[in-house]
PDB file of the backbone (N, CA, C, O) and the ligand in Angstrom, with CONECT records:
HET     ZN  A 101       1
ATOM      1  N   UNK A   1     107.631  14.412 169.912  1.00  0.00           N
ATOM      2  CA  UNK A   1     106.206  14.253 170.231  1.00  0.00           C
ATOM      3  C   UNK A   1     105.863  15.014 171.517  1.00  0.00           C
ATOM      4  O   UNK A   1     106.750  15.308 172.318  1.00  0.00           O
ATOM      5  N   UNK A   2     104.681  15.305 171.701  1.00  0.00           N
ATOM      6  CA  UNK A   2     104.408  15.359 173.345  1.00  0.00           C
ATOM      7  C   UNK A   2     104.767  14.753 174.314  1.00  0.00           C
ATOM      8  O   UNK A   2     105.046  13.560 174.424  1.00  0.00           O
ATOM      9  N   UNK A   3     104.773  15.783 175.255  1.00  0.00           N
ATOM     10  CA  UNK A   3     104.838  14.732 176.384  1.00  0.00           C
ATOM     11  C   UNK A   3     103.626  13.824 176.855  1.00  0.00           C
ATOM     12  O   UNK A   3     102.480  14.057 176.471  1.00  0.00           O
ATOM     13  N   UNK A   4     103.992  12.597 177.852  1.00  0.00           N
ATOM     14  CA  UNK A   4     103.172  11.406 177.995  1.00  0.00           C
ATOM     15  C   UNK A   4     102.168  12.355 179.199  1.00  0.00           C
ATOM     16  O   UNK A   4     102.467  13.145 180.094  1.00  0.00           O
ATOM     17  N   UNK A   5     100.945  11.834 178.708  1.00  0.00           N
ATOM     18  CA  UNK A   5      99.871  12.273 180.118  1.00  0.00           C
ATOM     19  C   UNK A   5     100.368  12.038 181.849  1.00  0.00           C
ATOM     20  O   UNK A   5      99.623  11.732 182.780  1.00  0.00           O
ATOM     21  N   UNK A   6     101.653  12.259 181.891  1.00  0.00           N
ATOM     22  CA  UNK A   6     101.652  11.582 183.167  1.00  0.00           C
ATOM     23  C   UNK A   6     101.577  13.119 184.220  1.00  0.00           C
ATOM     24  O   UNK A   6     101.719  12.857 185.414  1.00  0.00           O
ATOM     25  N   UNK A   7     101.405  14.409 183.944  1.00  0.00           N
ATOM     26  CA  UNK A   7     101.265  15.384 184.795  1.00  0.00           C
ATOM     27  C   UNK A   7     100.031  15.147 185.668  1.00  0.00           C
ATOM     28  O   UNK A   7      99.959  15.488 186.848  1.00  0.00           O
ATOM     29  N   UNK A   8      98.679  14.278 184.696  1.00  0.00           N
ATOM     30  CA  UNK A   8      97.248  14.175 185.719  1.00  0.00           C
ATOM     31  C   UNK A   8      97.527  13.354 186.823  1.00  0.00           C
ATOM     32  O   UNK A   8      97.151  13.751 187.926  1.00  0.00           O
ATOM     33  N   UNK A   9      98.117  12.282 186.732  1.00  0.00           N
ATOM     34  CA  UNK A   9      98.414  11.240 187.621  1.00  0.00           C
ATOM     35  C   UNK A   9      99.394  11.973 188.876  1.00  0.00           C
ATOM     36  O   UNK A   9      99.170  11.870 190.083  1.00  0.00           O
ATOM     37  N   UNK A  10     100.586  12.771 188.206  1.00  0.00           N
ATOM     38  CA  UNK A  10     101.158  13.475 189.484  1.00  0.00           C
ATOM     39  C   UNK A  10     100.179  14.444 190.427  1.00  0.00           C
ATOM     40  O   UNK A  10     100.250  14.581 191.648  1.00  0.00           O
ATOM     41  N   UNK A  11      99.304  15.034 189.563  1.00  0.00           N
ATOM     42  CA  UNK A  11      98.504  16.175 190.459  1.00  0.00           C
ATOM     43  C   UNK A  11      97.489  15.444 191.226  1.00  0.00           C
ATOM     44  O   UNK A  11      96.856  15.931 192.162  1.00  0.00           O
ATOM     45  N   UNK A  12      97.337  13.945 190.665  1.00  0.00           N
ATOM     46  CA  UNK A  12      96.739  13.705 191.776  1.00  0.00           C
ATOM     47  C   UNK A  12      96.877  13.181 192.952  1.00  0.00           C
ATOM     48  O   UNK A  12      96.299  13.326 194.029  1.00  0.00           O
ATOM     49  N   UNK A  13      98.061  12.310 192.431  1.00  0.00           N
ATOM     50  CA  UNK A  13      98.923  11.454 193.680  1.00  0.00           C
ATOM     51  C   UNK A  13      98.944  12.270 194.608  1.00  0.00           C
ATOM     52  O   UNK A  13      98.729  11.898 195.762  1.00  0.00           O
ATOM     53  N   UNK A  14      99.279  13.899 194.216  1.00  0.00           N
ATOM     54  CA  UNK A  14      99.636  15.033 195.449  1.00  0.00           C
ATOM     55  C   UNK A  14      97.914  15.467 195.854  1.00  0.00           C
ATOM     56  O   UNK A  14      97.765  16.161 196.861  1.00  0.00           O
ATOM     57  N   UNK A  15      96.720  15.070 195.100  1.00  0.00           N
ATOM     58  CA  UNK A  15      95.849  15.570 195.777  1.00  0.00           C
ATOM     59  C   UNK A  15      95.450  14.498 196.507  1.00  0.00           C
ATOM     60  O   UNK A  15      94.482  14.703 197.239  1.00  0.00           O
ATOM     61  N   UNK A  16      95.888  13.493 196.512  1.00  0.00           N
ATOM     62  CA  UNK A  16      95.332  11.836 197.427  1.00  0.00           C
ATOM     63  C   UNK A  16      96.262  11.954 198.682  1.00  0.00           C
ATOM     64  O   UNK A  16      96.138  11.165 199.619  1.00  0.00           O
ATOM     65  N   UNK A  17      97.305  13.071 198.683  1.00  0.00           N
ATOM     66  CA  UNK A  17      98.118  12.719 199.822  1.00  0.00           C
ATOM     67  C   UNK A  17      99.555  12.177 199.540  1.00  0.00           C
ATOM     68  O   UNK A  17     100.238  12.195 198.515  1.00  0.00           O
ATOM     69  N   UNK A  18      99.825  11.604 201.015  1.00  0.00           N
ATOM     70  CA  UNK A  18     101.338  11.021 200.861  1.00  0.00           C
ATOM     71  C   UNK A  18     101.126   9.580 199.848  1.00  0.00           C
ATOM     72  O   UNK A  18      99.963   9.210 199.688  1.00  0.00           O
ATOM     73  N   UNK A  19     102.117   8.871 199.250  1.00  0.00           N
ATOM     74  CA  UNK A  19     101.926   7.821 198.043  1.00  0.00           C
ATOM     75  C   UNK A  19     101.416   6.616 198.837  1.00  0.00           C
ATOM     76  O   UNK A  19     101.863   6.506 199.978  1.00  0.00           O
ATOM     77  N   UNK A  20     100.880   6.051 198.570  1.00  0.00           N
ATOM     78  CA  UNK A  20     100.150   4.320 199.170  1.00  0.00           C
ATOM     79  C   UNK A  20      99.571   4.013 198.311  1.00  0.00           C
ATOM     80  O   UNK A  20      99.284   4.757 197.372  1.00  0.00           O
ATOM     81  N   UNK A  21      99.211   2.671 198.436  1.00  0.00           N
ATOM     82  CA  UNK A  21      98.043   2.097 197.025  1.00  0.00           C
ATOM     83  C   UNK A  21      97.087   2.157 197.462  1.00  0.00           C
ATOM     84  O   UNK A  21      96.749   1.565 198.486  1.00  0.00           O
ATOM     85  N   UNK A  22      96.308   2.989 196.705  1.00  0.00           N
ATOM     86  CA  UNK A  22      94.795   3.082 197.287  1.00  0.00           C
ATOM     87  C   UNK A  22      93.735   2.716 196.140  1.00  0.00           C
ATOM     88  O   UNK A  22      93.781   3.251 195.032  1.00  0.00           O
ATOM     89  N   UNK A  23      92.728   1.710 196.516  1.00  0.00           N
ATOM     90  CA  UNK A  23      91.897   1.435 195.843  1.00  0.00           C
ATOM     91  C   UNK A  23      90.812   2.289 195.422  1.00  0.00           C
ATOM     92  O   UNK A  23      90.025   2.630 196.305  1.00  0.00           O
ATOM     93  N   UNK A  24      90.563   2.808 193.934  1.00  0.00           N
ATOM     94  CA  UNK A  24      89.419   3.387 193.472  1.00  0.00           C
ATOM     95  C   UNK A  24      87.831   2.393 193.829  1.00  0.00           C
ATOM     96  O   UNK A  24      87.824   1.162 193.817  1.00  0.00           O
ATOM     97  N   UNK A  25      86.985   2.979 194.032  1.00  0.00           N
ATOM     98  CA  UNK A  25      85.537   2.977 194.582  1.00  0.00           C
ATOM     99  C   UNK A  25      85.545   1.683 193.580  1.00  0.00           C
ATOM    100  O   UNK A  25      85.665   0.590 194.133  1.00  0.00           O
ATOM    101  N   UNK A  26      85.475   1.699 192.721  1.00  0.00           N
ATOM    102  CA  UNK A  26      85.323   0.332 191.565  1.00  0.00           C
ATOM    103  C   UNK A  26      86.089  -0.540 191.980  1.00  0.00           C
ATOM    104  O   UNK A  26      85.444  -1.588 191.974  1.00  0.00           O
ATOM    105  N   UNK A  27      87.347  -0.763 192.427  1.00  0.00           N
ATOM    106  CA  UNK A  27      88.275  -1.647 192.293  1.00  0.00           C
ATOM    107  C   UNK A  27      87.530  -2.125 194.283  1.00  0.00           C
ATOM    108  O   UNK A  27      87.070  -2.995 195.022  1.00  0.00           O
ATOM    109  N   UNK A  28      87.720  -1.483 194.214  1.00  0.00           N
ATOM    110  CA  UNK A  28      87.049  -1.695 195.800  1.00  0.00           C
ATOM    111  C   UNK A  28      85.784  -2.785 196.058  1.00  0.00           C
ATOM    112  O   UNK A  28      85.676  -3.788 196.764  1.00  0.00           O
ATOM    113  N   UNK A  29      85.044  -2.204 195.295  1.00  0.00           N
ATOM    114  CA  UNK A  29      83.875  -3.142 195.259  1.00  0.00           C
ATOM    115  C   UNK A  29      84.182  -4.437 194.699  1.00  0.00           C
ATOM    116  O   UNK A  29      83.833  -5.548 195.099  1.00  0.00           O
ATOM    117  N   UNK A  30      85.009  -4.057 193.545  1.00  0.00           N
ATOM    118  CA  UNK A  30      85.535  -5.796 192.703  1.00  0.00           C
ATOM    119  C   UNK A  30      86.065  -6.420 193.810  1.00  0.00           C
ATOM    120  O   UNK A  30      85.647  -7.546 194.080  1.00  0.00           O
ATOM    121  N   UNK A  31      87.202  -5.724 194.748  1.00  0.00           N
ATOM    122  CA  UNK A  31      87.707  -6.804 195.586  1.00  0.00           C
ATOM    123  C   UNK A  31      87.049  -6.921 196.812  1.00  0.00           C
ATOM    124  O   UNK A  31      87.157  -8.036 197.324  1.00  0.00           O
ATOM    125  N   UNK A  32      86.498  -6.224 197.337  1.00  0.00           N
ATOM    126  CA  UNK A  32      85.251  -6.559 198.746  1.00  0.00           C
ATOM    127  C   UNK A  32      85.240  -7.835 198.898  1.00  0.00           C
ATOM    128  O   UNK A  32      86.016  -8.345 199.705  1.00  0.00           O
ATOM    129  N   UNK A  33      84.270  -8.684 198.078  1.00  0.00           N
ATOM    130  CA  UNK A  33      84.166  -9.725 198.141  1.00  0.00           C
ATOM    131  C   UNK A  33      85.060 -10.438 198.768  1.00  0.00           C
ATOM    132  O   UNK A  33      84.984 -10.894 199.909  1.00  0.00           O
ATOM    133  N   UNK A  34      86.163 -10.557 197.786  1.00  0.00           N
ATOM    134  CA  UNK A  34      87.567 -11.545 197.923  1.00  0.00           C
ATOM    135  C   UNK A  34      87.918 -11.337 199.532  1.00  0.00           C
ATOM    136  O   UNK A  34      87.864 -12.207 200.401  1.00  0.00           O
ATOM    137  N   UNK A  35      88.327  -9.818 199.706  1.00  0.00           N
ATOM    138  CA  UNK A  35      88.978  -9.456 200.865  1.00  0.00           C
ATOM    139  C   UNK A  35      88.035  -9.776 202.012  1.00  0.00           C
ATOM    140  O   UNK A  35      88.627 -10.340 202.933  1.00  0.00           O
ATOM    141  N   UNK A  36      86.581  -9.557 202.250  1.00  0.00           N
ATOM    142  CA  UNK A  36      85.959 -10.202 203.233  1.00  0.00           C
ATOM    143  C   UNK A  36      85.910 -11.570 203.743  1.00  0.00           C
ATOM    144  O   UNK A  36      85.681 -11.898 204.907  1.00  0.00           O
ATOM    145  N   UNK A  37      86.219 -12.552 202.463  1.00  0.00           N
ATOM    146  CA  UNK A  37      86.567 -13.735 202.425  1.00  0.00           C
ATOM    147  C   UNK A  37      87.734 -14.350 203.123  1.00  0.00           C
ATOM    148  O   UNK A  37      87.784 -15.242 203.970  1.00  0.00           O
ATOM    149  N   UNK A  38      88.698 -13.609 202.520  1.00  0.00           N
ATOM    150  CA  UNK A  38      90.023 -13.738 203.376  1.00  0.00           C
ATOM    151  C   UNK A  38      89.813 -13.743 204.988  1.00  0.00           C
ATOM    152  O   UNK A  38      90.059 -14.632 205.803  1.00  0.00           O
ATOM    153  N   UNK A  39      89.203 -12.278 205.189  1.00  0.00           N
ATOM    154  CA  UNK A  39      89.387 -11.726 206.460  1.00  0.00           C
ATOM    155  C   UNK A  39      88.893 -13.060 207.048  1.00  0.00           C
ATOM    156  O   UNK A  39      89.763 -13.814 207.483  1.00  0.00           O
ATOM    157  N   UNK A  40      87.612 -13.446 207.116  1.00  0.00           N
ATOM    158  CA  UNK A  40      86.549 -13.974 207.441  1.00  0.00           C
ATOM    159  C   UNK A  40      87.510 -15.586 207.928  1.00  0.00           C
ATOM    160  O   UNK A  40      87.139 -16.268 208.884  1.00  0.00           O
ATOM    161  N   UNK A  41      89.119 -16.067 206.798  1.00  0.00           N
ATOM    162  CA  UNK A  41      88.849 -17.086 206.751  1.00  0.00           C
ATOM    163  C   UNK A  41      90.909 -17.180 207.882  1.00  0.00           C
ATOM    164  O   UNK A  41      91.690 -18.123 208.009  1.00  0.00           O
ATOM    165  N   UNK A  42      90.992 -15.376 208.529  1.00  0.00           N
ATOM    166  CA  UNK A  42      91.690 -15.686 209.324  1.00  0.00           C
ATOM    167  C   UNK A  42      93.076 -15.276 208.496  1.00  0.00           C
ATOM    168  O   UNK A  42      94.026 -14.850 209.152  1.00  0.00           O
ATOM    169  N   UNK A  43      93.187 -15.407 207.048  1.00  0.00           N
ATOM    170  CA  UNK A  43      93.948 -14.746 206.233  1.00  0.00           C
ATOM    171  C   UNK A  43      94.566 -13.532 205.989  1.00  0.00           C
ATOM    172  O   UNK A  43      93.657 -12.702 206.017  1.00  0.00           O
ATOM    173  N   UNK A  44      95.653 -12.956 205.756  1.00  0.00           N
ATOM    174  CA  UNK A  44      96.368 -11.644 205.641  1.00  0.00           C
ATOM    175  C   UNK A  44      95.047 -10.648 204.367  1.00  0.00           C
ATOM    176  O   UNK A  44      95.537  -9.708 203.742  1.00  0.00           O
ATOM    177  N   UNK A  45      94.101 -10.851 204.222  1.00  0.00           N
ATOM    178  CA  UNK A  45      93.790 -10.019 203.670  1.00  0.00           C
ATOM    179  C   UNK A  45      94.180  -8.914 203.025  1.00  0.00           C
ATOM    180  O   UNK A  45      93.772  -8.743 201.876  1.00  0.00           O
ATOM    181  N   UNK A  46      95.089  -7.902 203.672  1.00  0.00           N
ATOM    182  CA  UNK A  46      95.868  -6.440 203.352  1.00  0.00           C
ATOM    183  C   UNK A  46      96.794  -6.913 202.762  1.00  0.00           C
ATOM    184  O   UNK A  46      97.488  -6.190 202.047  1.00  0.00           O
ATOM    185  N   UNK A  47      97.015  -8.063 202.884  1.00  0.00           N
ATOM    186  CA  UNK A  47      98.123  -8.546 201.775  1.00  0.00           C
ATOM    187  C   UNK A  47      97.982  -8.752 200.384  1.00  0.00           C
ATOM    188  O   UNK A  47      98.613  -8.419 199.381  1.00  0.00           O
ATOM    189  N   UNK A  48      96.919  -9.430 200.641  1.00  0.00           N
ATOM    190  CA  UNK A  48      95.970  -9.962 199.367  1.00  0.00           C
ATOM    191  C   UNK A  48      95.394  -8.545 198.266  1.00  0.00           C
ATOM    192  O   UNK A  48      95.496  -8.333 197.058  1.00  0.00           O
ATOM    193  N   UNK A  49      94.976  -8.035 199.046  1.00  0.00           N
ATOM    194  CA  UNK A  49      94.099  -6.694 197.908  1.00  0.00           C
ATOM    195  C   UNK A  49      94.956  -5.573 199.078  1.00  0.00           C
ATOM    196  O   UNK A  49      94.496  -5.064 200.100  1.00  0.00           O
ATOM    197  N   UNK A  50      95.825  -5.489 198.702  1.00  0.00           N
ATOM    198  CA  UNK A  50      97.157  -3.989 198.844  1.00  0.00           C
ATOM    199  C   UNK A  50      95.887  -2.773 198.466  1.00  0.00           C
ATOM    200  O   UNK A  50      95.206  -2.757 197.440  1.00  0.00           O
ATOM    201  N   UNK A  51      95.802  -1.578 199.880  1.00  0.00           N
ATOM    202  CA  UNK A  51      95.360  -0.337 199.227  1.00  0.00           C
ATOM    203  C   UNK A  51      94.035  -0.545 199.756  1.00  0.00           C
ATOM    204  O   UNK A  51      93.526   0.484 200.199  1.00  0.00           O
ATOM    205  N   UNK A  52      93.379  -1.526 199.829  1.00  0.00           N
ATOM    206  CA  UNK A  52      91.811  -2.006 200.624  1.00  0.00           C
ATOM    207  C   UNK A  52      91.570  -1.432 201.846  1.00  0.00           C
ATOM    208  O   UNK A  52      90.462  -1.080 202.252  1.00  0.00           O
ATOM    209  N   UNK A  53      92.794  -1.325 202.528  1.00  0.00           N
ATOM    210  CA  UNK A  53      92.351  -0.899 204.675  1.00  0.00           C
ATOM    211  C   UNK A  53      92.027   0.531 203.838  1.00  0.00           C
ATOM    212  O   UNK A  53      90.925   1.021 203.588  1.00  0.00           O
ATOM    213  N   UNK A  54      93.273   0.992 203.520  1.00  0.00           N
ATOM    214  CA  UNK A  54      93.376   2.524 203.168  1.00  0.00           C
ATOM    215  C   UNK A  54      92.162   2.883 202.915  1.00  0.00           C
ATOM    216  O   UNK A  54      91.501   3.552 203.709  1.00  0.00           O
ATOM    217  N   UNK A  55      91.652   2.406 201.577  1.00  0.00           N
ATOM    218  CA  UNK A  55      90.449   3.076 201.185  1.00  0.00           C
ATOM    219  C   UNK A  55      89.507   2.634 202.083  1.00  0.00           C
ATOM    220  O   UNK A  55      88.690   3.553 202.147  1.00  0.00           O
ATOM    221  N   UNK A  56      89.164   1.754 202.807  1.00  0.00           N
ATOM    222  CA  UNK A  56      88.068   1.614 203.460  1.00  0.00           C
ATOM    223  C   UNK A  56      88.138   2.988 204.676  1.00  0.00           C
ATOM    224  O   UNK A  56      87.160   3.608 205.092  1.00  0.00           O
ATOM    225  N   UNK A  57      89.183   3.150 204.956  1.00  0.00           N
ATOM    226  CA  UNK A  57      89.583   4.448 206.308  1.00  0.00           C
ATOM    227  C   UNK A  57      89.033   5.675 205.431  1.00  0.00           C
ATOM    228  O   UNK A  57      88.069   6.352 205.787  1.00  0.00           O
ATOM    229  N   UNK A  58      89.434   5.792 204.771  1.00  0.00           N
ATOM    230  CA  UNK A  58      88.783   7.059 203.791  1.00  0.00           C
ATOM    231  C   UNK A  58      87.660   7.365 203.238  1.00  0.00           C
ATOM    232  O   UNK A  58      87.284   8.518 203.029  1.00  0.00           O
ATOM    233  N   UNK A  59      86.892   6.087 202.896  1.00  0.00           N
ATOM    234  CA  UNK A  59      85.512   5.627 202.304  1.00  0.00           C
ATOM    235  C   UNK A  59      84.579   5.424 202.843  1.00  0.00           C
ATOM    236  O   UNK A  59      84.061   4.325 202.645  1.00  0.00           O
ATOM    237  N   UNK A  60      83.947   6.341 203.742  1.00  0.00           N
ATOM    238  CA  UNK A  60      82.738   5.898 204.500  1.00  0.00           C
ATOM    239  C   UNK A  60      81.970   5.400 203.650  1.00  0.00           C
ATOM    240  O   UNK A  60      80.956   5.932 204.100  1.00  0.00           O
ATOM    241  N   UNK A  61      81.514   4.682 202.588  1.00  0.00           N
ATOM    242  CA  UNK A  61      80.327   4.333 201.713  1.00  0.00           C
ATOM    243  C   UNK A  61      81.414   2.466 201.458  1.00  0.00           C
ATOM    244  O   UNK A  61      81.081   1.303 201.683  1.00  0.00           O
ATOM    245  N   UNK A  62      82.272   2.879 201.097  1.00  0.00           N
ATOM    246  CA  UNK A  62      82.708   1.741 200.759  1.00  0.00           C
ATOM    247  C   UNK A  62      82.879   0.731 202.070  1.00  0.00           C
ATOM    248  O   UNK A  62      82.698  -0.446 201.756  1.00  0.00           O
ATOM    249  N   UNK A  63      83.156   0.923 203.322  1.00  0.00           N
ATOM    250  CA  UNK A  63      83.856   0.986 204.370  1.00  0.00           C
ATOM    251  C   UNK A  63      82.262   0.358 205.204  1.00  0.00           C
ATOM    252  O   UNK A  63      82.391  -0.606 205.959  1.00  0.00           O
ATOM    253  N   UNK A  64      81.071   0.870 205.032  1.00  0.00           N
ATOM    254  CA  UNK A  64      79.860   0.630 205.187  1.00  0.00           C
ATOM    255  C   UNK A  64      79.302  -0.980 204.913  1.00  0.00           C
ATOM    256  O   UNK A  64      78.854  -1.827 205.686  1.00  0.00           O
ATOM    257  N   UNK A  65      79.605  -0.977 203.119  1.00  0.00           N
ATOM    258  CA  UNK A  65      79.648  -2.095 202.398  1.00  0.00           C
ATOM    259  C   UNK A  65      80.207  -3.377 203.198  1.00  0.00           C
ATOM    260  O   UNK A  65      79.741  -4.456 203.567  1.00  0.00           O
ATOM    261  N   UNK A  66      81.781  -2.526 203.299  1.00  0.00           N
ATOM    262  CA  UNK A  66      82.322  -3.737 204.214  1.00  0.00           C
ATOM    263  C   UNK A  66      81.907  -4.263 205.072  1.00  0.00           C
ATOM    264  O   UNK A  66      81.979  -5.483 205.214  1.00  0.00           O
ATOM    265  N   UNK A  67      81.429  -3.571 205.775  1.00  0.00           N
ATOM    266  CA  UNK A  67      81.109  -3.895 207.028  1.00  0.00           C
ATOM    267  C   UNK A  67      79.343  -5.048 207.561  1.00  0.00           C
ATOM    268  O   UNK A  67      79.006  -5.849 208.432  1.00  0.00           O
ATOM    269  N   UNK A  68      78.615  -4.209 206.039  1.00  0.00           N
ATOM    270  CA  UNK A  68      77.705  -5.628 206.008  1.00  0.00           C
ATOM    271  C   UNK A  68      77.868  -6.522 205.120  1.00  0.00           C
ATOM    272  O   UNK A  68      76.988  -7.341 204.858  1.00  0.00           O
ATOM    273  N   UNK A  69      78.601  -6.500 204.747  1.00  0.00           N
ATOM    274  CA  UNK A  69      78.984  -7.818 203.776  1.00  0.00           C
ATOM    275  C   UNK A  69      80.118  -8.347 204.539  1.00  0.00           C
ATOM    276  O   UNK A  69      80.782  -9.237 204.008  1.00  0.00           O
ATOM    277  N   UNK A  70      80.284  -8.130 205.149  1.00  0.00           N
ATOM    278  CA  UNK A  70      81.256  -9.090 206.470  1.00  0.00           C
ATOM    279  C   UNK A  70      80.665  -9.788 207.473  1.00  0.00           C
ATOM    280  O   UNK A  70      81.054 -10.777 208.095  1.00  0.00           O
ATOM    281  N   UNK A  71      79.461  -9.007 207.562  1.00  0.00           N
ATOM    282  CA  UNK A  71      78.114  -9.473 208.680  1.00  0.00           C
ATOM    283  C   UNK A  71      77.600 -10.681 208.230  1.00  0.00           C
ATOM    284  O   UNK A  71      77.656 -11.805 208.729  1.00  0.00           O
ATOM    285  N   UNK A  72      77.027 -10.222 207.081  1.00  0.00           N
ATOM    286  CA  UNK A  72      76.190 -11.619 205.752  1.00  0.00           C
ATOM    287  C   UNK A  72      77.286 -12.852 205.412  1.00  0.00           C
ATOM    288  O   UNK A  72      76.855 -13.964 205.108  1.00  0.00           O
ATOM    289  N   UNK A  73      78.617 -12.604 205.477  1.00  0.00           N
ATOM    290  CA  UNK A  73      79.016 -13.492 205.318  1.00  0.00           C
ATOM    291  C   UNK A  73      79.418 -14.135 206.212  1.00  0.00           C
ATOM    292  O   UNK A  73      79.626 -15.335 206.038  1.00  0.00           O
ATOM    293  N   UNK A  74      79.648 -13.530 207.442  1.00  0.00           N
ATOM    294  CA  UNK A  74      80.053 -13.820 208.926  1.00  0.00           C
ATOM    295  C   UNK A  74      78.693 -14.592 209.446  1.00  0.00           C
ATOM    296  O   UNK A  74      78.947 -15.222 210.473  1.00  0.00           O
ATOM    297  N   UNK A  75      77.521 -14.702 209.090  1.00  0.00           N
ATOM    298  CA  UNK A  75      76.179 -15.228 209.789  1.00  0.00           C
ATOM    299  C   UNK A  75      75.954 -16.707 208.501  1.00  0.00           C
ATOM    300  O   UNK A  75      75.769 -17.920 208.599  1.00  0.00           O
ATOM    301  N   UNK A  76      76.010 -16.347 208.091  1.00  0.00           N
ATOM    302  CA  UNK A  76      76.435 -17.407 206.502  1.00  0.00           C
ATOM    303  C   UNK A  76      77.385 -18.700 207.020  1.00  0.00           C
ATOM    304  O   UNK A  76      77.290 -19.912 207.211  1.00  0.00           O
ATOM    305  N   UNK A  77      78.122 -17.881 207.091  1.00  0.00           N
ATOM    306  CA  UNK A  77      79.884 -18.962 207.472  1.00  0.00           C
ATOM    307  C   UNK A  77      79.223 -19.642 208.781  1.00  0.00           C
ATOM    308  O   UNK A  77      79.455 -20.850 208.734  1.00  0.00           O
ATOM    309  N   UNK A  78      78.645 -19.372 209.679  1.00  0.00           N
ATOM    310  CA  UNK A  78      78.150 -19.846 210.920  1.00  0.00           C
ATOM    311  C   UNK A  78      77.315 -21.249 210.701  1.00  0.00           C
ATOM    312  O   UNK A  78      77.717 -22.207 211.363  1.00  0.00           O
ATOM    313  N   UNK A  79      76.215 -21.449 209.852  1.00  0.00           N
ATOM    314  CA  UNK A  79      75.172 -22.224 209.287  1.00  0.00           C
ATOM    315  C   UNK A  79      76.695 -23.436 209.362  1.00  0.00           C
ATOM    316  O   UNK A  79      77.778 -22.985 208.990  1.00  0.00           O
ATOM    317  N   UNK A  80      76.624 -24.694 209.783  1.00  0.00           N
ATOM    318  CA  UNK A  80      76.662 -25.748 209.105  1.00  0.00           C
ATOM    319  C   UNK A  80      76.625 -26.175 207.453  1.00  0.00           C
ATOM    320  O   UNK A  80      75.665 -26.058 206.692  1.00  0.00           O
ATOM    321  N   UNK A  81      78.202 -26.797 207.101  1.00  0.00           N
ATOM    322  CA  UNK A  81      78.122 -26.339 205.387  1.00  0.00           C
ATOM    323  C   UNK A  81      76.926 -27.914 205.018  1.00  0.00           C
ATOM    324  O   UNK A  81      75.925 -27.974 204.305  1.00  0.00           O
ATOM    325  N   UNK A  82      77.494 -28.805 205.720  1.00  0.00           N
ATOM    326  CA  UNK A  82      75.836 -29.746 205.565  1.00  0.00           C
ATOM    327  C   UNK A  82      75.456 -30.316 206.402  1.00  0.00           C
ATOM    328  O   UNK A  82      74.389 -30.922 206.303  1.00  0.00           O
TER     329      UNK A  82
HETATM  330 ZN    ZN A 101      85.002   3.819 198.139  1.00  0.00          ZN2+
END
């Protein structure tokens, strides 16, 4: 048979750089949430969603996100829960 598609994945690993887990723009946004949560609650976060710092260092758009949705939830978390 052919060979398996795995040449796209090498050319890109080498166009992303040295190897790390880095979160795609989608996966990013799915875990935002979670990972702001963590952060927020004093938790290893980078542990939790592996590849998240990375892309946020690389992602000015994603990295943005973070940063007010850390705010909103950081002014949120403040309020008295009742
Ligand atoms: Zn991104």
């Amino acid at each position: 048979m052919s060979d398996p598609p795995r040449r796209f994945s090498d050319l890109m690993s080498r166009l992303l750089g040295p190897a790390g887990p880095e979160l795609t723009c989608e996966e990013c946004f799915e875990q935002l949430d979670r990972y702001v949560q963590l952060e927020l609650a004093g938790r290893d976060a980078d542990a939790a969603v592996p590849g998240m710092r990375a892309h946020l260092h690389g992602c000015p758009a994603c990295a943005e996100d973070h940063d007010s949705l850390k705010a909103l939830a950081g002014s949120e978390d403040r309020r008295p829960r009742r």
